[in-house]
Backbone as CSV, one residue per row, in Angstrom:
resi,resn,N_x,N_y,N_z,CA_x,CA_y,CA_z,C_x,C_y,C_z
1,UNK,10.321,-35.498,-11.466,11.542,-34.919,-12.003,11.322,-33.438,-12.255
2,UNK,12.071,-32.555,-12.110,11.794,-31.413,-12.080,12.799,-30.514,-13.239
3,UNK,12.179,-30.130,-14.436,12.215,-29.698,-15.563,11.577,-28.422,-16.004
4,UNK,12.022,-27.805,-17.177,11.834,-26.656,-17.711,11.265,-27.543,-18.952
5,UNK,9.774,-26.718,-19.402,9.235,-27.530,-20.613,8.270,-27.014,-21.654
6,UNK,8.253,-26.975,-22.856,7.145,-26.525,-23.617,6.464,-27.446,-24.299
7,UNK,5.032,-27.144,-25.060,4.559,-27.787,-25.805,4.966,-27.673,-27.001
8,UNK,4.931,-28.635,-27.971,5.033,-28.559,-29.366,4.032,-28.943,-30.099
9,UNK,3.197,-27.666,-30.480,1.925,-27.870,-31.861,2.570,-29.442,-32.706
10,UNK,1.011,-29.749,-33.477,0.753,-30.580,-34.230,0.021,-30.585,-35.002
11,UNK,-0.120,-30.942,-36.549,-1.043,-30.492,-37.601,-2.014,-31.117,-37.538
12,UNK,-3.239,-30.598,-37.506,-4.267,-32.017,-37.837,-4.217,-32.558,-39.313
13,UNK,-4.154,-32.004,-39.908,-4.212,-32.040,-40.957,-3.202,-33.551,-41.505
14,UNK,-1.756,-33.082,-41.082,-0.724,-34.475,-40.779,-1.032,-35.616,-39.530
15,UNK,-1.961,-35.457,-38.775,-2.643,-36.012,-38.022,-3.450,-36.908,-38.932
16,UNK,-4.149,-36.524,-39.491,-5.307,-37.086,-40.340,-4.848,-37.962,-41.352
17,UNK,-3.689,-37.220,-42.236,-3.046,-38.286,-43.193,-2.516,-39.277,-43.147
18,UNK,-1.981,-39.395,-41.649,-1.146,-40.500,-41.306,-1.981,-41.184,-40.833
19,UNK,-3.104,-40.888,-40.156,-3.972,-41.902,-39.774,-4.446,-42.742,-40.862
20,UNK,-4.996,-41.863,-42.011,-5.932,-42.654,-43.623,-4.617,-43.335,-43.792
21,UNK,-3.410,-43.307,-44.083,-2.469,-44.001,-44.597,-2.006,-45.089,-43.616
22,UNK,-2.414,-44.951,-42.666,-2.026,-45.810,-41.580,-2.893,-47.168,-41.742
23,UNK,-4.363,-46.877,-41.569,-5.195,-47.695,-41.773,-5.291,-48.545,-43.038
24,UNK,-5.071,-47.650,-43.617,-4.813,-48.378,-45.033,-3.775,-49.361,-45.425
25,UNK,-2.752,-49.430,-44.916,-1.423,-50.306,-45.126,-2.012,-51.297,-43.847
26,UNK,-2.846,-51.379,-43.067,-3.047,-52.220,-41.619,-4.061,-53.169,-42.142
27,UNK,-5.466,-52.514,-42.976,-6.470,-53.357,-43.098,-5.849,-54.341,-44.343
28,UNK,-5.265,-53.494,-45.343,-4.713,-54.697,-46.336,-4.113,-55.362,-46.136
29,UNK,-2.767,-54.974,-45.424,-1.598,-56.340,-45.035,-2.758,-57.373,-44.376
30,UNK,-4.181,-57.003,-43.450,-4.709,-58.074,-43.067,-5.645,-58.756,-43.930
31,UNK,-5.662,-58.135,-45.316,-6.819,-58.633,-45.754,-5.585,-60.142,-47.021
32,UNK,-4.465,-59.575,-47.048,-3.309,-60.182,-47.524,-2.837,-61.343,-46.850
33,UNK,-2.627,-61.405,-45.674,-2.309,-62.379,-44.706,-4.015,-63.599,-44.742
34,UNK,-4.940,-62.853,-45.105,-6.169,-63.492,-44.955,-6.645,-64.489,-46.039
35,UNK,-5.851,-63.813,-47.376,-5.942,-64.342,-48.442,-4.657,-65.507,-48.911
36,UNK,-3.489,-65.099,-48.263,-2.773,-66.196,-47.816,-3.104,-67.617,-47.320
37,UNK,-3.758,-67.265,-46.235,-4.150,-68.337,-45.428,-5.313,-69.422,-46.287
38,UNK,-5.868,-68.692,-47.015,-7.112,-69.533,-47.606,-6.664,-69.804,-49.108
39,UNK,-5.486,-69.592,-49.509,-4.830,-69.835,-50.751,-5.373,-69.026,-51.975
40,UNK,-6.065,-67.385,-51.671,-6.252,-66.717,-52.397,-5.083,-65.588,-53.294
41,UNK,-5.118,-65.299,-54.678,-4.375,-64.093,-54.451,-3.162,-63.933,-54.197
42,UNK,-2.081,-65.179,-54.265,-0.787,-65.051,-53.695,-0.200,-64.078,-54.090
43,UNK,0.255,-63.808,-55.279,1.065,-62.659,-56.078,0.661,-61.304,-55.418
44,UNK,-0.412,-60.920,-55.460,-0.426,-59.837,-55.110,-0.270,-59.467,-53.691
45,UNK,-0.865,-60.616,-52.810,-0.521,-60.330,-51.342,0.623,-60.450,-51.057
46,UNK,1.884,-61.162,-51.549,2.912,-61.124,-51.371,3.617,-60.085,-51.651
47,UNK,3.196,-59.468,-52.972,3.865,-58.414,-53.302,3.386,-57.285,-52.189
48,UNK,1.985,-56.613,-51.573,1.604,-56.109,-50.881,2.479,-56.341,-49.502
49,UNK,2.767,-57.247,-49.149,3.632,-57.740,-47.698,4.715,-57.275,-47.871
50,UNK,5.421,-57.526,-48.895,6.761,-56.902,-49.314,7.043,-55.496,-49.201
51,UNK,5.710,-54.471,-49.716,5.910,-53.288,-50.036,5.535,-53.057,-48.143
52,UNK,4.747,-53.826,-47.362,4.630,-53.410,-45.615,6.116,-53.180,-45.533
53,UNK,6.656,-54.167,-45.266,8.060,-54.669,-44.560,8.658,-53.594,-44.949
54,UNK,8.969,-53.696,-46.465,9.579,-51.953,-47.107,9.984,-50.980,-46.631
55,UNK,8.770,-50.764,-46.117,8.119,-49.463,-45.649,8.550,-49.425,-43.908
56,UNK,8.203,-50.087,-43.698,8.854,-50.363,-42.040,10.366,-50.346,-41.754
57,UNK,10.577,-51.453,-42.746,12.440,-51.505,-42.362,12.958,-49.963,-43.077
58,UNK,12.463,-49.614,-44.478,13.365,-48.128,-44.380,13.183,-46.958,-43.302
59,UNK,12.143,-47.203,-42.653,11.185,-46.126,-41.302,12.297,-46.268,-39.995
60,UNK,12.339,-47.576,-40.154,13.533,-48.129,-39.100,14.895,-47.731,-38.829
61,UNK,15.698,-47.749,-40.407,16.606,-47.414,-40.942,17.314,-45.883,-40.974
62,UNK,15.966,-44.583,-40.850,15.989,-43.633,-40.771,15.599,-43.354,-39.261
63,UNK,15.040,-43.533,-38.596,14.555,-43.613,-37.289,15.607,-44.167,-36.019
64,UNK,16.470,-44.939,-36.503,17.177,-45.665,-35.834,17.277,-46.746,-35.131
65,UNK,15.859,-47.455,-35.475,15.672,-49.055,-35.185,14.059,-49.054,-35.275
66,UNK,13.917,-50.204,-34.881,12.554,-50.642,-34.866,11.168,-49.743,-33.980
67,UNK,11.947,-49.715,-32.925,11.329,-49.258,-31.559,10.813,-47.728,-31.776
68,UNK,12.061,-46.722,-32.107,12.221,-45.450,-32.413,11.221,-45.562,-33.130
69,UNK,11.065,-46.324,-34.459,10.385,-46.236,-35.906,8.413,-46.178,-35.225
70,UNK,8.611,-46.887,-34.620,7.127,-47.141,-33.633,6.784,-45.990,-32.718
71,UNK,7.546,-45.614,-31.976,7.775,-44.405,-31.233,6.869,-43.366,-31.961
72,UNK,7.989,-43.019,-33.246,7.652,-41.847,-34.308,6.868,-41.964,-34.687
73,UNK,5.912,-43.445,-34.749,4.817,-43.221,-35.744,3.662,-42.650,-35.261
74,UNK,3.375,-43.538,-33.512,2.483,-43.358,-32.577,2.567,-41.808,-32.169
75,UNK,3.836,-41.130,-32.061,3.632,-40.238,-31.708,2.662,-38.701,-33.087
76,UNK,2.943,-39.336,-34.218,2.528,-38.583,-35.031,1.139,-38.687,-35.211
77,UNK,0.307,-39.999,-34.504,-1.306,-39.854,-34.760,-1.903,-39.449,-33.067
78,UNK,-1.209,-39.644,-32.018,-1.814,-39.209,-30.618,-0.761,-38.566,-29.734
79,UNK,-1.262,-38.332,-28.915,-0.432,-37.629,-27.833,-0.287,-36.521,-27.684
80,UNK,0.755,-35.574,-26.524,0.992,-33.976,-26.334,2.535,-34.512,-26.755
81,UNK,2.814,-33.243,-27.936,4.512,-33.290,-28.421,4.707,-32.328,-27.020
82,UNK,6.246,-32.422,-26.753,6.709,-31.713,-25.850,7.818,-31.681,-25.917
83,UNK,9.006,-30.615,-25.458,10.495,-30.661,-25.287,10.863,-30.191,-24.177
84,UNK,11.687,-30.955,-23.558,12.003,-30.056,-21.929,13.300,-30.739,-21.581
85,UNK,13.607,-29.465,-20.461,15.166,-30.136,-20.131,15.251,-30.063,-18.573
86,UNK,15.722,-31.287,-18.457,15.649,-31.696,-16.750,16.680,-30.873,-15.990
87,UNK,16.412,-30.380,-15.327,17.374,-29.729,-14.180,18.189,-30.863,-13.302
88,UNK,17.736,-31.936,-13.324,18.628,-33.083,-12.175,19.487,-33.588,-12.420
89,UNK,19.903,-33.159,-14.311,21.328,-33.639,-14.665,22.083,-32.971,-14.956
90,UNK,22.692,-32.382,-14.313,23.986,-31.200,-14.187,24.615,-31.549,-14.884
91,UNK,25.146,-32.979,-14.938,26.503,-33.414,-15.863,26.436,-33.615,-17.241
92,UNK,25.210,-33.379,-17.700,24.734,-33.355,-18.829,23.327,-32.927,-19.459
93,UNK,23.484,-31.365,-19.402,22.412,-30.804,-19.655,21.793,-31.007,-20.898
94,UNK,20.615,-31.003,-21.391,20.038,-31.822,-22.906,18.840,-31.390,-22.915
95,UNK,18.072,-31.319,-24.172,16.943,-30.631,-24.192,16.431,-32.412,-25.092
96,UNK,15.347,-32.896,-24.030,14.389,-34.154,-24.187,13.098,-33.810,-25.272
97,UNK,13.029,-34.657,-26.570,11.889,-34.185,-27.290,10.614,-36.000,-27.514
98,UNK,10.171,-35.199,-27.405,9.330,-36.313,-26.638,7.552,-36.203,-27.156
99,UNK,6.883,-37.489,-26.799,5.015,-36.931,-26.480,5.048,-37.693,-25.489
100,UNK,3.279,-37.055,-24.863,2.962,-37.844,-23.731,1.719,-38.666,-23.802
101,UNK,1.331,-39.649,-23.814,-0.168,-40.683,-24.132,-0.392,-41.089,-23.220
102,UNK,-1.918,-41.025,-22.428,-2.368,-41.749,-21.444,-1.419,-41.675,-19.977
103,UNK,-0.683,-40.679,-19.828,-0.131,-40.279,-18.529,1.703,-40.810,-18.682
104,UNK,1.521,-41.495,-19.926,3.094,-41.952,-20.143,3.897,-41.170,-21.060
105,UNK,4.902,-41.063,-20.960,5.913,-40.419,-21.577,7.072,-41.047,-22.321
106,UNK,6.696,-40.991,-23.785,8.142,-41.572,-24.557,9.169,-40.540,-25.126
107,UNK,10.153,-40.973,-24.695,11.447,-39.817,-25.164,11.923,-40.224,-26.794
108,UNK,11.727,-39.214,-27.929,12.670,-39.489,-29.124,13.979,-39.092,-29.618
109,UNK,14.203,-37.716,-28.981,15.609,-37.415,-29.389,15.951,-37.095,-27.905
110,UNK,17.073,-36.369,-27.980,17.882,-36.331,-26.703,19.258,-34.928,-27.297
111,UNK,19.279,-34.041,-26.827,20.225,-33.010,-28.208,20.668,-32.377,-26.809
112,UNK,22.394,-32.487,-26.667,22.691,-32.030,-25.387,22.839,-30.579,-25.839
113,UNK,23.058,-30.081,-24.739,22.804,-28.297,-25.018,23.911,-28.019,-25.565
114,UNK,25.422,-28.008,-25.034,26.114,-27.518,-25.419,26.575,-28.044,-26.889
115,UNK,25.734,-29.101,-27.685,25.659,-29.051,-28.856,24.800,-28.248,-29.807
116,UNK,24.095,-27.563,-29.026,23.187,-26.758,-30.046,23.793,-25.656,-30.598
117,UNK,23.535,-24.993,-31.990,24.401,-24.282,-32.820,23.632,-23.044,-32.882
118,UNK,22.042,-23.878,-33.567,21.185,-22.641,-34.164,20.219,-22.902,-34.933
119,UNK,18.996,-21.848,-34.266,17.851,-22.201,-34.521,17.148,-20.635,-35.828
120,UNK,16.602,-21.688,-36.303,16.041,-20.591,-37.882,14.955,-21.399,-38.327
121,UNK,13.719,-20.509,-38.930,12.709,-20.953,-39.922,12.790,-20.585,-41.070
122,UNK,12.529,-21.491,-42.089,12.609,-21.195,-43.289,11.404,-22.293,-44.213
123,UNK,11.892,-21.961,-45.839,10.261,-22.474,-46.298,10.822,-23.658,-46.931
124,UNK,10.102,-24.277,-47.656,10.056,-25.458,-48.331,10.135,-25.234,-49.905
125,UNK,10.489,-26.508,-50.517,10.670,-26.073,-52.231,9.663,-25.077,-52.768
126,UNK,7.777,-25.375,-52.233,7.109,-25.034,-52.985,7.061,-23.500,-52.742
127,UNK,7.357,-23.015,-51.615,7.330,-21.522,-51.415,8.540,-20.694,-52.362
128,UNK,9.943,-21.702,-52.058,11.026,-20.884,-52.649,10.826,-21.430,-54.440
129,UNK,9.801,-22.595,-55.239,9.801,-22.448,-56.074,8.589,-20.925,-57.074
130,UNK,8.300,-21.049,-56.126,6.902,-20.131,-56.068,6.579,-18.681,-56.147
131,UNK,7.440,-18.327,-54.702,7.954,-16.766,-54.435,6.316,-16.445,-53.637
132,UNK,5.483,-17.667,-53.451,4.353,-17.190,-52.616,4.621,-18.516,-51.283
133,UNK,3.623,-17.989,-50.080,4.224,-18.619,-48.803,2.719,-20.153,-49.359
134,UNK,3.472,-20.961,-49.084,2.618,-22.130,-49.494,2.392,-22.890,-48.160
135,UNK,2.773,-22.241,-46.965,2.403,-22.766,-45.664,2.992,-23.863,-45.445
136,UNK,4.934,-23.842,-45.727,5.552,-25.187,-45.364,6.676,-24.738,-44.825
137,UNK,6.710,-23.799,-43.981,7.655,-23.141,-43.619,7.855,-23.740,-42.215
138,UNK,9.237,-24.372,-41.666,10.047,-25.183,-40.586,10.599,-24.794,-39.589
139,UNK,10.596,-24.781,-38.455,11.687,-24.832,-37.001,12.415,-25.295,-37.420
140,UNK,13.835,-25.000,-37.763,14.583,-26.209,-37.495,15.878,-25.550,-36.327
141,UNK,15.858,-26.656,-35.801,17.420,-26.895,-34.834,18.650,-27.192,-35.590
142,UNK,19.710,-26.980,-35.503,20.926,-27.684,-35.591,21.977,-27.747,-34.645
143,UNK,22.199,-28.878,-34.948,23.173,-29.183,-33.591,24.294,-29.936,-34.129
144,UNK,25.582,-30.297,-33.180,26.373,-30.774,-33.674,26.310,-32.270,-33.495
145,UNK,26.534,-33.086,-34.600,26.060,-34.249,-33.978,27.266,-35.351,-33.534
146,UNK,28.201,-34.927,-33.494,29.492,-35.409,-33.176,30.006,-37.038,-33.282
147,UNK,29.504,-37.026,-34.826,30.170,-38.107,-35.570,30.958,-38.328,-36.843
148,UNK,32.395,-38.271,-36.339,33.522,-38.109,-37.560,32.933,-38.927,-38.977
149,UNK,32.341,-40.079,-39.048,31.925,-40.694,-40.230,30.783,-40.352,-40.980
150,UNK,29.866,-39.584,-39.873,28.959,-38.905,-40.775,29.292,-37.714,-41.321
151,UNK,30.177,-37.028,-40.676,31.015,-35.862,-41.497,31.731,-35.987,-42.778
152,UNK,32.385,-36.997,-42.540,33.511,-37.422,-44.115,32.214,-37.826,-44.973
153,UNK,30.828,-38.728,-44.435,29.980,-38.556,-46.134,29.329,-37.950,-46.260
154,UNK,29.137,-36.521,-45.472,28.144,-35.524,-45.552,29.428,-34.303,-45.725
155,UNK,30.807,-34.727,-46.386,31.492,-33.540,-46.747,31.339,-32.144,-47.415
156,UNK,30.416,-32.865,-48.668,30.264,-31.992,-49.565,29.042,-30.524,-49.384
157,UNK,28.288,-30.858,-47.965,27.449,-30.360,-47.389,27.960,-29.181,-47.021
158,UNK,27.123,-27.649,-46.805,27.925,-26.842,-46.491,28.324,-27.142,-44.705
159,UNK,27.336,-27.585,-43.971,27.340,-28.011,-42.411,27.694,-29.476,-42.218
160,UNK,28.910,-30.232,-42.369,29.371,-31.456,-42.188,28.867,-31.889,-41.041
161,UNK,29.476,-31.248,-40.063,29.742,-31.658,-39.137,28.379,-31.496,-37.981
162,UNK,27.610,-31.100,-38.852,25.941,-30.677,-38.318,24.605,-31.220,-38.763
163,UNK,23.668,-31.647,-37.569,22.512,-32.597,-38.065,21.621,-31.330,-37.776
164,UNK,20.109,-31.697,-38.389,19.194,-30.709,-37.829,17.691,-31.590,-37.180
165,UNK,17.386,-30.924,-36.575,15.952,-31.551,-35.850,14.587,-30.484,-35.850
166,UNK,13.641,-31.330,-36.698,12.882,-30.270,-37.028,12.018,-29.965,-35.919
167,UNK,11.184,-28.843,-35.227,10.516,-28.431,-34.568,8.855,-28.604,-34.800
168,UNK,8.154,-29.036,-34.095,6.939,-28.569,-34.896,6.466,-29.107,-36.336
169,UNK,5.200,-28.452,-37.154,5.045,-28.841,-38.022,5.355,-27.832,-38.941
170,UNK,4.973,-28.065,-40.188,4.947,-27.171,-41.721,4.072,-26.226,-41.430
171,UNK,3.962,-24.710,-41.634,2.901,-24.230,-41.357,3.156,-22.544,-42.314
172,UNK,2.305,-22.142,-42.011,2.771,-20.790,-42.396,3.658,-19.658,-41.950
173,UNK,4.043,-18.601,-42.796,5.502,-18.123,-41.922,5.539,-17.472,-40.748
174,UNK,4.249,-16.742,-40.357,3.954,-15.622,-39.386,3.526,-16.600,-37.904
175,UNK,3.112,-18.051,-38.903,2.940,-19.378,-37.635,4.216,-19.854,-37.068
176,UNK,4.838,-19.655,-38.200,5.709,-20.700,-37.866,7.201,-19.780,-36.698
177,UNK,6.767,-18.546,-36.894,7.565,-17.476,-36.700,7.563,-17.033,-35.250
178,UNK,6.240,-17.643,-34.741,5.697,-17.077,-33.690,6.318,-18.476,-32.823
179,UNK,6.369,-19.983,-33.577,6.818,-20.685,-32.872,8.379,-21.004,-32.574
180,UNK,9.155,-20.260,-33.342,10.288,-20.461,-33.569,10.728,-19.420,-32.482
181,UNK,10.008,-18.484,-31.762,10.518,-17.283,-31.231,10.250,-17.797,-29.627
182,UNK,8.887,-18.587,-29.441,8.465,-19.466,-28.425,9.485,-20.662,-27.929
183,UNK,10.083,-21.292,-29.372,11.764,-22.219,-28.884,12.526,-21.575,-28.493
184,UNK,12.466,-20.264,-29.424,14.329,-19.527,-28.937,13.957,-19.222,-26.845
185,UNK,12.897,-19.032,-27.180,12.487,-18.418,-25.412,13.187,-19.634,-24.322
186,UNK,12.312,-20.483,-25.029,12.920,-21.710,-24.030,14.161,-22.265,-23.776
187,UNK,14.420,-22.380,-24.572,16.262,-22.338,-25.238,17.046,-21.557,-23.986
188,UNK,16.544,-20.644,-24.270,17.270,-19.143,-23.316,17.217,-19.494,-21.879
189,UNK,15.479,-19.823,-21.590,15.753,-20.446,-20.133,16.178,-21.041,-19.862
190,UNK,16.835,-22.529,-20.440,17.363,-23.417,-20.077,18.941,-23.185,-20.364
191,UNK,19.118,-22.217,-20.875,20.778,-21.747,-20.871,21.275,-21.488,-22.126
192,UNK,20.486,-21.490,-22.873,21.038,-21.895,-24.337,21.053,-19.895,-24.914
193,UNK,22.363,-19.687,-25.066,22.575,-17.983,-25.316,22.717,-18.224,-27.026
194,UNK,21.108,-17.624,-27.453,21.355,-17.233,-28.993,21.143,-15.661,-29.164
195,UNK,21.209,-15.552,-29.979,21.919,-14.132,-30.550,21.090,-14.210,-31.892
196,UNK,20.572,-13.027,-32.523,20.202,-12.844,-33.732,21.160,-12.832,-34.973
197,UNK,21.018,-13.950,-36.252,22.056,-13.881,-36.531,22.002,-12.963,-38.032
198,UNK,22.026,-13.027,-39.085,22.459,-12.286,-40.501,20.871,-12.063,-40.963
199,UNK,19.982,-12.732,-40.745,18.510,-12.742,-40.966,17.817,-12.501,-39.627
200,UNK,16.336,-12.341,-39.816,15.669,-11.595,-39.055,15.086,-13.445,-38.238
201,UNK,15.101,-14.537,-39.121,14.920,-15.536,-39.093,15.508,-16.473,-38.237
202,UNK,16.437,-16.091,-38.040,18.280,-16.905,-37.716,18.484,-16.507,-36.382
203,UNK,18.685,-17.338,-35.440,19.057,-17.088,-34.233,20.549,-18.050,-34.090
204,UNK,21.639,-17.700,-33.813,22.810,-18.278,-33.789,23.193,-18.485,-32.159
205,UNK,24.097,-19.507,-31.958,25.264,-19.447,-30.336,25.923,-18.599,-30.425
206,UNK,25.835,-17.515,-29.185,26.672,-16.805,-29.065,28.159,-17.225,-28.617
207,UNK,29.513,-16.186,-29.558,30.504,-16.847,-29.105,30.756,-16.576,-27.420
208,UNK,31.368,-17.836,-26.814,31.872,-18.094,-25.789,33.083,-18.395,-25.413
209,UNK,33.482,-18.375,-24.336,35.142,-19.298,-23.975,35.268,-20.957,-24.550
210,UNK,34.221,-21.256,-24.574,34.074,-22.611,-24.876,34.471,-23.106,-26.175
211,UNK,33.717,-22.314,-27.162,33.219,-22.625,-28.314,33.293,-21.374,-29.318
212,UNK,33.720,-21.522,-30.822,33.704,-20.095,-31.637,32.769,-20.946,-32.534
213,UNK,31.864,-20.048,-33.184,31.253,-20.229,-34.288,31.470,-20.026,-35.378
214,UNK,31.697,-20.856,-36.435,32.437,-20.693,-37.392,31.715,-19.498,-38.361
């Protein structure tokens, strides 16, 4: 298939945590199921099973099913993150975000172009509680996500009618700055016309025949 594509960094650091936390919820649920079986310990392994499932079905819930939820997880301890947009679908151009493991490729989001709004980095509570850079500063995308019901309960929001997709990891600002300028690039090649917007940060859609920006 023939595509326009970049890599997307990954923390080790969030690499690492998810792994210790990973292992950790895996060896107990088995050491729970183990103690089950031999009539040890019920209360607590049950309660332990409960808090698995928990944890899975809300992962699910936010993720958008089971599969996705698995997707996201695997992709957060292995693989190359990547985003690219195929040239072979004219009728619907889309920027694919994705990793790749062992020569295979799983797709997680899918954000068609002419929904994209605007791309900006910015920091996290602890920096803006702080007034120092605490190295949690974000890519984020927004796009339109073109669903009337998530608009009416996300009214009170200043962007209703807008989801965001984060880029990358948490990092510092001059990191994170350098990667956010590396998306807008790609963006551009693949058609996507942003424009600098009110901040030095903020890259907006330029207006078009198509589309005004509010």
């Amino acid at each position: 298939m023939s595509h326009r594509e970049m890599t997307i960094p990954k923390s080790r650091i969030e690499i690492l945590w998810t792994g210790f936390l990973s292992l950790i919820v895996v060896v107990f649920a088995l050491v729970a199921l183990l103690n089950l079986a031999n009539g040890d310990a019920f209360v607590p392994s049950i309660l332990w099973l409960i808090i698995v499932a928990w944890i899975i079905w809300s992962g699910s819930q936010e993720a958008g099913g089971i599969r996705s939820f698995l997707i996201d997880w695997l992709a957060s301890l292995a693989g190359r993150k990547f985003a690219l947009s195929p040239t072979d679908n004219a009728s619907l151009p889309c920027i694919r975000f994705g990793f790749e493991l062992f020569g295979h490729r799983f797709f997680q989001k899918d954000i068609e172009i002419d929904r994209i709004e605007s791309v900006e980095w910015s920091p996290g509570q602890a920096t803006g509680m702080t007034g120092r850079d605490k190295r949690d500063w974000s890519v984020v995308l927004w796009y339109d996500h073109g669903d009337p019901e998530m608009s009416k309960k996300r009214h009170m929001l200043p962007k209703p009618d807008q989801d965001v997709y984060i880029v990358g990891p948490e990092g510092r600002r001059e990191k994170t700055a350098t990667l956010g300028m590396e998306f807008i690039t790609f963006l551009r090649e693949v058609g996507v016309t942003l424009a600098p917007g009110k901040d030095n940060n903020v890259y907006v859609r330029e207006i078009s025949n198509e589309k005004s920006l509010q």
